[in-house]
ZABA-45201 format. One record per residue: residue in one letter; residue number from 1; x, y, z of N, C-alpha, C in turn. Coordinates in nm, 4 decimals. Layout:
N
> A_NUM_X_Y_Z_X_Y_Z_X_Y_Z
...
//
This chain:
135
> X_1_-0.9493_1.3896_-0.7654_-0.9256_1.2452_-0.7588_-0.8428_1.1986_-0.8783
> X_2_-0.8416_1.2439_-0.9706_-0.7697_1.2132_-1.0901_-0.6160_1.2455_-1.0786
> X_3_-0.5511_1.3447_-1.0267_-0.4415_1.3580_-0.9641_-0.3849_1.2362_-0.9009
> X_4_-0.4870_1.1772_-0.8198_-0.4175_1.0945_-0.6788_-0.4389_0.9779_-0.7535
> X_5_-0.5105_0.9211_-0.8791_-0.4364_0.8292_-0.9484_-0.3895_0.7981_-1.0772
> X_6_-0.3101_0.9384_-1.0905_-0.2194_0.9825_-1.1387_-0.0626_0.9520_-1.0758
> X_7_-0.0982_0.9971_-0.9645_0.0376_0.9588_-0.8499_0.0234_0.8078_-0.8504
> X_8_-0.0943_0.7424_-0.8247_-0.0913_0.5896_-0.7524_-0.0485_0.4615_-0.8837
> X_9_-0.0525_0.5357_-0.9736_-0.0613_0.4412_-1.1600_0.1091_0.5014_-1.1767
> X_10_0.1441_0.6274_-1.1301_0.2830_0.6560_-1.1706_0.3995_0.6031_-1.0903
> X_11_0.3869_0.5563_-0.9752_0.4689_0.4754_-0.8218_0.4276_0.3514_-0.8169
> X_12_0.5321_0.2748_-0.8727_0.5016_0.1158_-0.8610_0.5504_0.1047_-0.7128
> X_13_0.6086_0.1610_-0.6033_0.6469_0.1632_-0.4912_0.6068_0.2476_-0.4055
> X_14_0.5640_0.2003_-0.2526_0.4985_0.2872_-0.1696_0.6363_0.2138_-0.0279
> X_15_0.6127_0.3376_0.0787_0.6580_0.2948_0.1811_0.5220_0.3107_0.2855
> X_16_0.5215_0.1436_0.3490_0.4243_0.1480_0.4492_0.4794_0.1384_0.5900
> X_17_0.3909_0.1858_0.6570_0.3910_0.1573_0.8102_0.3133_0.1454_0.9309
> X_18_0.4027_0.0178_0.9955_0.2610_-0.0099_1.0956_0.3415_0.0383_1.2512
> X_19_0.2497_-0.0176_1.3326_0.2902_-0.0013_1.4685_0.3252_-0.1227_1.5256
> X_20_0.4142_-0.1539_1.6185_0.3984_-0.2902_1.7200_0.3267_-0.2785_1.8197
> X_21_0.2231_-0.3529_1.8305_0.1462_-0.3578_1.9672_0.2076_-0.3988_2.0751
> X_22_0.3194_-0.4679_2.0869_0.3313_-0.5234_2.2320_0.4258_-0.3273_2.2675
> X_23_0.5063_-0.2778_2.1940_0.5722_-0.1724_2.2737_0.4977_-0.0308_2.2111
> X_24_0.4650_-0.0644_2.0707_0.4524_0.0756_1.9978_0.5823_0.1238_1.8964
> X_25_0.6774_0.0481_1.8876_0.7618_0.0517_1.7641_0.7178_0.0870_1.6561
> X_26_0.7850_0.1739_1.5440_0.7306_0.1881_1.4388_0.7940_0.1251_1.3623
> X_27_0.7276_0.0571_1.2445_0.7638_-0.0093_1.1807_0.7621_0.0907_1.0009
> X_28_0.8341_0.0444_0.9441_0.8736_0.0861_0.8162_0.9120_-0.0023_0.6803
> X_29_0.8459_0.0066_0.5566_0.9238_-0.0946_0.4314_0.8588_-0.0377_0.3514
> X_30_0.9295_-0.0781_0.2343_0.8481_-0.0596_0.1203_0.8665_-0.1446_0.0480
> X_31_0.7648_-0.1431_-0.0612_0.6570_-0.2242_-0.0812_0.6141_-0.2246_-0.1989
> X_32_0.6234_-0.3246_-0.3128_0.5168_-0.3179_-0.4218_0.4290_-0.3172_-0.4275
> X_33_0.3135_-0.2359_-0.4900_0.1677_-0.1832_-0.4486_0.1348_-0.1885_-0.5774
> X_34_-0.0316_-0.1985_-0.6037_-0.1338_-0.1729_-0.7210_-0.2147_-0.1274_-0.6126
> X_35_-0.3305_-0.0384_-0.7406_-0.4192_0.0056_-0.7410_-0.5851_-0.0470_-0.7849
> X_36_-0.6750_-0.0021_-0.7473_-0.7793_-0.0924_-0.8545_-0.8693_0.0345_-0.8891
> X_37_-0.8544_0.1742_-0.8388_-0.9148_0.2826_-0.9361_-1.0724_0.3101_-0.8222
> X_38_-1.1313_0.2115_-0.7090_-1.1992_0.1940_-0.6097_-1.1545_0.2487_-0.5279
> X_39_-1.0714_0.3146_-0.4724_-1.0201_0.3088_-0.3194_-0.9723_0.2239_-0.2644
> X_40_-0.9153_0.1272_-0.3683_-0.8243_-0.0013_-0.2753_-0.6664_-0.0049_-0.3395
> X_41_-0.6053_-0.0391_-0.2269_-0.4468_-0.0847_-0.2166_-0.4384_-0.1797_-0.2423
> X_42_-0.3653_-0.2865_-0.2901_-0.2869_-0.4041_-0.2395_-0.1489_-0.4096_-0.2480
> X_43_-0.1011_-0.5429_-0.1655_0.0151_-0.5025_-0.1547_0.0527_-0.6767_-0.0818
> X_44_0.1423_-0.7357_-0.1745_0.2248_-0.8929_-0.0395_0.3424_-0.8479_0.0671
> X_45_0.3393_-0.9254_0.1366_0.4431_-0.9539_0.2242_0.5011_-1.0880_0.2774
> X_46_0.5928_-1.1292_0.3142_0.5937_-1.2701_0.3892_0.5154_-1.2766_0.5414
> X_47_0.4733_-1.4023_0.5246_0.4266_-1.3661_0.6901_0.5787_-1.4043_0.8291
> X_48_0.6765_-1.3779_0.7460_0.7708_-1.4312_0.8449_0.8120_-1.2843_0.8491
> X_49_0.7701_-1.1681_0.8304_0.8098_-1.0326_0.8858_0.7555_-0.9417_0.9775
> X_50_0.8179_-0.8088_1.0469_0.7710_-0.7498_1.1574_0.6269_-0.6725_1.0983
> X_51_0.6094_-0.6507_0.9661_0.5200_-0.5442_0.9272_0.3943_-0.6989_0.8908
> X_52_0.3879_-0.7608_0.8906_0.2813_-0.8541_0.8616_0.2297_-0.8538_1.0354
> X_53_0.3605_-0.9109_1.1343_0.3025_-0.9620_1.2730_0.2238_-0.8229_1.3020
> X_54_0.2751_-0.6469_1.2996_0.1800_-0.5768_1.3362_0.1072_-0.5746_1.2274
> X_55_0.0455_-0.6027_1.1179_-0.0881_-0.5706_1.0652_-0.1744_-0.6736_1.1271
> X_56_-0.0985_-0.7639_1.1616_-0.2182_-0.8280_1.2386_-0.3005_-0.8466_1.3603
> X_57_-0.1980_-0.7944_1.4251_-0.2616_-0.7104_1.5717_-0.3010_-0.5559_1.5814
> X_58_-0.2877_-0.4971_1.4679_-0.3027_-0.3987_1.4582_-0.3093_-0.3220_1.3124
> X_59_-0.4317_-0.3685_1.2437_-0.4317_-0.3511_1.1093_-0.4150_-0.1594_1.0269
> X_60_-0.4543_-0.1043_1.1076_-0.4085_0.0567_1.0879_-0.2908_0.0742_1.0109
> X_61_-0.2683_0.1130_0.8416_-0.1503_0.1665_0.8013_-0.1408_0.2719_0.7906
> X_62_-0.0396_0.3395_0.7661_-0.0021_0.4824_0.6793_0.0921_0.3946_0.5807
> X_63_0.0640_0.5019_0.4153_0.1718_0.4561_0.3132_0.1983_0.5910_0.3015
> X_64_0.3539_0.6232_0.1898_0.3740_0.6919_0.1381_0.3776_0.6830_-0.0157
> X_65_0.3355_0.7322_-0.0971_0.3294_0.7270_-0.2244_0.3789_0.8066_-0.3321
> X_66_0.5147_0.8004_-0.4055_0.5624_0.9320_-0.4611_0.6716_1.0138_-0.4349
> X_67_0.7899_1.0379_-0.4468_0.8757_1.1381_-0.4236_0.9364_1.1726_-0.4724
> X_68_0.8568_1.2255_-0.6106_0.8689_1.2834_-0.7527_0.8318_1.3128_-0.7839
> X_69_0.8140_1.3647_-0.9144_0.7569_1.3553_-1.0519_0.6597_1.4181_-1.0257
> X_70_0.5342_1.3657_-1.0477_0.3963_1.4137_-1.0324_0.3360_1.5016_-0.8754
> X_71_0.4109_1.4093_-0.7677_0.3152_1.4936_-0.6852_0.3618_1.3384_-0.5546
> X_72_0.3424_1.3527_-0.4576_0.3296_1.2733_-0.3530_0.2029_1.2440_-0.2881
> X_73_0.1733_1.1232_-0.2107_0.0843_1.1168_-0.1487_0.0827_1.0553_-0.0361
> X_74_0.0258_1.0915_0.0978_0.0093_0.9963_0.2540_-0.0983_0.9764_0.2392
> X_75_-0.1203_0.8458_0.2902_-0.2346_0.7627_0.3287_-0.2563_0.6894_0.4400
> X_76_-0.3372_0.6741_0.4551_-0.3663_0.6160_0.5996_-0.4986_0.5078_0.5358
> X_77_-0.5268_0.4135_0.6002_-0.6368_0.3176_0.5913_-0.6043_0.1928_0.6502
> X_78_-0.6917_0.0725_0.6231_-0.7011_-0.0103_0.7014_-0.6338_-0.1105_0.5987
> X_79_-0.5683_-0.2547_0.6811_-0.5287_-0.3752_0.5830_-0.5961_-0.4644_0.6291
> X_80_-0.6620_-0.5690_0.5109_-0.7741_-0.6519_0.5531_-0.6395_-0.7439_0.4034
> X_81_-0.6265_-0.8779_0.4944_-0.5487_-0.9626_0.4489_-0.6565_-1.0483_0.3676
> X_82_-0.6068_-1.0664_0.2447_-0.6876_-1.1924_0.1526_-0.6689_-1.3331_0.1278
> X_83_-0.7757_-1.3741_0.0827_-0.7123_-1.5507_0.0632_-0.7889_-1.5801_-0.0146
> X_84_-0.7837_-1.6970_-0.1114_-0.8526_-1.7760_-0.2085_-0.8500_-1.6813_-0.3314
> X_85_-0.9459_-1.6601_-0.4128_-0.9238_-1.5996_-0.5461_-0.9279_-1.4202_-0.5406
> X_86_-0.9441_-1.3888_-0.3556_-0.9439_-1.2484_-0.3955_-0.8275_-1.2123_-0.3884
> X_87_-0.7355_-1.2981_-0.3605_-0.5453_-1.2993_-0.2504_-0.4903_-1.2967_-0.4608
> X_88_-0.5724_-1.3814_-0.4956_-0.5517_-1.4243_-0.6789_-0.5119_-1.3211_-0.7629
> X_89_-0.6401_-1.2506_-0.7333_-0.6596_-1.1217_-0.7973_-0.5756_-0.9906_-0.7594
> X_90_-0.5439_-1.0135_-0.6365_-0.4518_-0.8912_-0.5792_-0.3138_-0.9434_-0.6530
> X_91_-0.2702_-1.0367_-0.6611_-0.1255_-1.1008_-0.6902_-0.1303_-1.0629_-0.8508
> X_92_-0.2172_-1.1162_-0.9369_-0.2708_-1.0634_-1.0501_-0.1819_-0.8698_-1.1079
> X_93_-0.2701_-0.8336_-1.0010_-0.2761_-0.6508_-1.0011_-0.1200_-0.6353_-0.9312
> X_94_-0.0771_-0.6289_-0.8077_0.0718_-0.6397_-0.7969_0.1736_-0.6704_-0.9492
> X_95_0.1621_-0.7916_-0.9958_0.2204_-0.8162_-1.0692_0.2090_-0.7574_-1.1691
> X_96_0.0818_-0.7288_-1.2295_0.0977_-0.6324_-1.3380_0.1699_-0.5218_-1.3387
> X_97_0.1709_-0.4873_-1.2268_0.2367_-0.3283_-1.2168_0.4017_-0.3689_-1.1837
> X_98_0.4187_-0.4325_-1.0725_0.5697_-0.4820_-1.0645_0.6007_-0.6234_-1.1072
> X_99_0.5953_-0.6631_-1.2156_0.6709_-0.7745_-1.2618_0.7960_-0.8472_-1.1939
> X_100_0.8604_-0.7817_-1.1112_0.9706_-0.7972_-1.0587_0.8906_-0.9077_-0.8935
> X_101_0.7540_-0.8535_-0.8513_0.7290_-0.8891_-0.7332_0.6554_-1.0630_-0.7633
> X_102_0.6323_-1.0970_-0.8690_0.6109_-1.2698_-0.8613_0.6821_-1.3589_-0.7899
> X_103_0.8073_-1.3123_-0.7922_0.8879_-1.4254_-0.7253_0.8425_-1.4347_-0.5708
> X_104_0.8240_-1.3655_-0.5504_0.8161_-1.3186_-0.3904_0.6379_-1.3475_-0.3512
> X_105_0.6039_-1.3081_-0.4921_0.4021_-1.3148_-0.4104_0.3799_-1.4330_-0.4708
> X_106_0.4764_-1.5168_-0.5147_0.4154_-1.7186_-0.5291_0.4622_-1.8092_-0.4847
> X_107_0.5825_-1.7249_-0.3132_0.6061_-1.8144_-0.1976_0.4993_-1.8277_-0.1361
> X_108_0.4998_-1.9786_-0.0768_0.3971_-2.0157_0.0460_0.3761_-1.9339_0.1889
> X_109_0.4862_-1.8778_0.1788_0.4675_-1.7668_0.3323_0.4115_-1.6326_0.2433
> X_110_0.3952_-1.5630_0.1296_0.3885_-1.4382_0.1098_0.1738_-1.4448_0.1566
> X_111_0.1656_-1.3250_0.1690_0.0090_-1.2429_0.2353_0.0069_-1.1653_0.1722
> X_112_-0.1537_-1.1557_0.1060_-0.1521_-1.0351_0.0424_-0.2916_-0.9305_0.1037
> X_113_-0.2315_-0.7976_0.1029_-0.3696_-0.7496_0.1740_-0.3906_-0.6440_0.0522
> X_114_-0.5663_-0.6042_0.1350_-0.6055_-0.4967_0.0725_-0.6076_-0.4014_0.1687
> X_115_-0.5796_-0.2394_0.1030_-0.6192_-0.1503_0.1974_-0.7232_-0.0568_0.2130
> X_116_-0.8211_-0.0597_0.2355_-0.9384_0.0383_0.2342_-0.8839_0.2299_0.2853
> X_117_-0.8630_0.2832_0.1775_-0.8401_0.4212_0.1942_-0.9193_0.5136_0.2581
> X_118_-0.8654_0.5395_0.4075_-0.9741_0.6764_0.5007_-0.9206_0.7903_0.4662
> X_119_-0.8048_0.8149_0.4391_-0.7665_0.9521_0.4363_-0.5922_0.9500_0.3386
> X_120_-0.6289_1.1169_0.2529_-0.5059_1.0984_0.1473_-0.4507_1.2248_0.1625
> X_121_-0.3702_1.2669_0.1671_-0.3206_1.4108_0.1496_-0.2468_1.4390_0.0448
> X_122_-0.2483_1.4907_-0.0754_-0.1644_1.4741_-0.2167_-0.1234_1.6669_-0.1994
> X_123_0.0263_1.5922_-0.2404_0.0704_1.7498_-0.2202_0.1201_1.7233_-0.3952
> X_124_0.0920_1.8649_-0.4780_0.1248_1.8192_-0.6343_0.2409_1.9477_-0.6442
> X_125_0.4072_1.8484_-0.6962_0.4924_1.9303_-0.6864_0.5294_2.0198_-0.8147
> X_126_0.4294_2.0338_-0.9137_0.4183_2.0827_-1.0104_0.3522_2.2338_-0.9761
> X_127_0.2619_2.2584_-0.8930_0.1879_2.3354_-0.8639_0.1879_2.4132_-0.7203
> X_128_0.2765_2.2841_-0.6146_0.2545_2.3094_-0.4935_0.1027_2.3249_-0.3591
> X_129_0.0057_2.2671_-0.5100_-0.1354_2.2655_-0.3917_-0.1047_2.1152_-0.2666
> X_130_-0.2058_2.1631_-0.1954_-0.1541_2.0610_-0.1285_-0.3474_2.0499_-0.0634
> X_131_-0.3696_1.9017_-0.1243_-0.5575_1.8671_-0.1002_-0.5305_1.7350_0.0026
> X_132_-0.6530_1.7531_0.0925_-0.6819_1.6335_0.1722_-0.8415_1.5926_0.1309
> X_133_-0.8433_1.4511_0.1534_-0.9010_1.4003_0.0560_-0.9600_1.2778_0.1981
> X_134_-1.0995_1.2735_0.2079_-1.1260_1.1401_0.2474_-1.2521_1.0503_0.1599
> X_135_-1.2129_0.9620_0.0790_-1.2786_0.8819_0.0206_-1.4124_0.8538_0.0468
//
């Protein structure tokens, strides 16, 4: 576990993806992300985009994390969207890590979710192990 947040503290950027429910499109972006050292993601978006409309009919992500340095990681888990001081606290943690993402997570359309981590696969390119991991 110390590896995988190793990777997650070293990648201020993840690429996520959802599905569209009305066809099954895949959807793709990336994304400024924090960590909280729990098993949780966060991460904003506007709600005027395709990856917000499917998390909400269909909250299931995969991220990618890493494609460097330390080691990579896939994830899969769930996005549970926040509001009031826990939406606070995620914007908080985003920002600490990407300074660059305030502008964007203190519009009136931006959402911020959390992601509850089911499953991680960290491949470490230093070593070449490659561990699956469910929280």
């Amino acid at each position: 576990m110390e590896k995988i947040l190793e990777i997650l503290g070293a990648n201020p950027l993840a690429v996520i993806s959802t599905v569209a429910s009305d066809d099954g499109r895949p959807e793709s972006a990336l994304v400024a992300f924090a960590e909280n050292g729990a098993g949780e993601l966060f991460f904003g978006t506007s709600n005027k985009t395709r990856k917000y409309d499917n998390i909400v009919q269909d909250n299931r992500i995969s991220m990618v994390v890493g494609w460097g340095g330390a080691g990579s990681l896939q994830i899969e888990g769930v996005a549970k969207q926040l509001a009031g001081s826990d939406a606070d606290l995620a914007i908080t943690a985003v920002t600490t890590k990407n300074p660059h993402s305030e502008k964007f997570l203190k519009k009136d359309d931006a959402r911020l979710f959390a992601v509850s981590v089911s499953w991680i696969r960290m491949t470490d390119l230093a070593t070449g192990k490659v561990e699956e991991v469910r929280p």
